[in-house]
N, C-alpha and C positions, 0 to 999 in steps of 0.2 A: 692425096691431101697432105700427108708427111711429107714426101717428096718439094712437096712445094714450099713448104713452111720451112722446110732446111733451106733450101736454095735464097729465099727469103730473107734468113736467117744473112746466110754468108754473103749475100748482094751486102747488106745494110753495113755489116761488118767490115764489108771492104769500102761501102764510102766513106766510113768512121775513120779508117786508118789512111785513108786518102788525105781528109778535112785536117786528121793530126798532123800528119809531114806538113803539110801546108803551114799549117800556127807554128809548127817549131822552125820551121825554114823563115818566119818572118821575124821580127825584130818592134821595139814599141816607142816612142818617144811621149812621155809624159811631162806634166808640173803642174802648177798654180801661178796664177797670175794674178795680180794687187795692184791696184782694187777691182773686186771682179767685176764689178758690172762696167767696166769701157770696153771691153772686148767682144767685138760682134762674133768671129769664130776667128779658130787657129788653122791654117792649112800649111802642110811640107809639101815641099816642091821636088823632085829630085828629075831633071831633062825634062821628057812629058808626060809623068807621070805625078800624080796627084792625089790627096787625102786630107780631105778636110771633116772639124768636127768642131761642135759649139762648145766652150767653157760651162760646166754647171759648177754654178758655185764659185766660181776661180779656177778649181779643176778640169784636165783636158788629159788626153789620151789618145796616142794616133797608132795604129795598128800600120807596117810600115815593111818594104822590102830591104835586106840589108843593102847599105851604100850609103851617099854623102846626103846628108838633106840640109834645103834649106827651110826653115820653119817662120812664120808669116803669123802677126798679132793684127788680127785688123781690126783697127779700133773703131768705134761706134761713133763721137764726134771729133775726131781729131782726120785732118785729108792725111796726115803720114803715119804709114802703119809702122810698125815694131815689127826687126828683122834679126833673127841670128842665124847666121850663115857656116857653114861646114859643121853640121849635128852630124857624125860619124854612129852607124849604126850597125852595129855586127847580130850576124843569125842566130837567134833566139836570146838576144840580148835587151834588157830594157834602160833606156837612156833617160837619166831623169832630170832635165835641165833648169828641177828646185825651183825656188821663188822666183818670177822676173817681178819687179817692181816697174808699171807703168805710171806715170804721170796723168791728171784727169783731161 
């Protein structure tokens, strides 16, 4: 029963320090966005590779591979979304690309 609860022990330990490199090898792209209620969600785009997440509040946060991205406002009643293009994102870096101001 020892035996086992060690091994246990050391499995869990090694996915823990697995999930860590993981989080630190990645990179994050944040901000707020004004006024928050036009924006239905924010997605980075970088080739075919994708991460989208809803604004709470104006607030947004993309958990992200390092590389170029572009980041995507799609807004709730406007047909042309909000786009800003070459977000550079380096490993375990967070990018914080501040207030956008959208229009209603």
């Amino acid at each position: 029963m020892r035996k086992a609860l060690v091994e246990l022990c050391l499995l869990l330990l090694a996915i823990t320090g697995i999930h860590t490199l993981k989080i630190m090898q990645s990179g994050s792209i944040n901000g707020k966005v004004y006024p928050a209620g036009v924006v239905k969600s924010v997605v980075a785009v970088n080739g075919t590779d994708s991460v989208i997440t809803m604004s709470e509040n104006g607030n947004f946060a993309l958990i992200v591979k390092p590389g170029v991205w572009k980041v995507i406002f799609a807004m709730n009643k406007q047909t042309r979304n909000v786009i800003r293009e070459n977000v550079q994102v380096t490993e375990g870096k967070n990018i914080n690309l501040g207030e956008i101001k959208l229009s209603e």
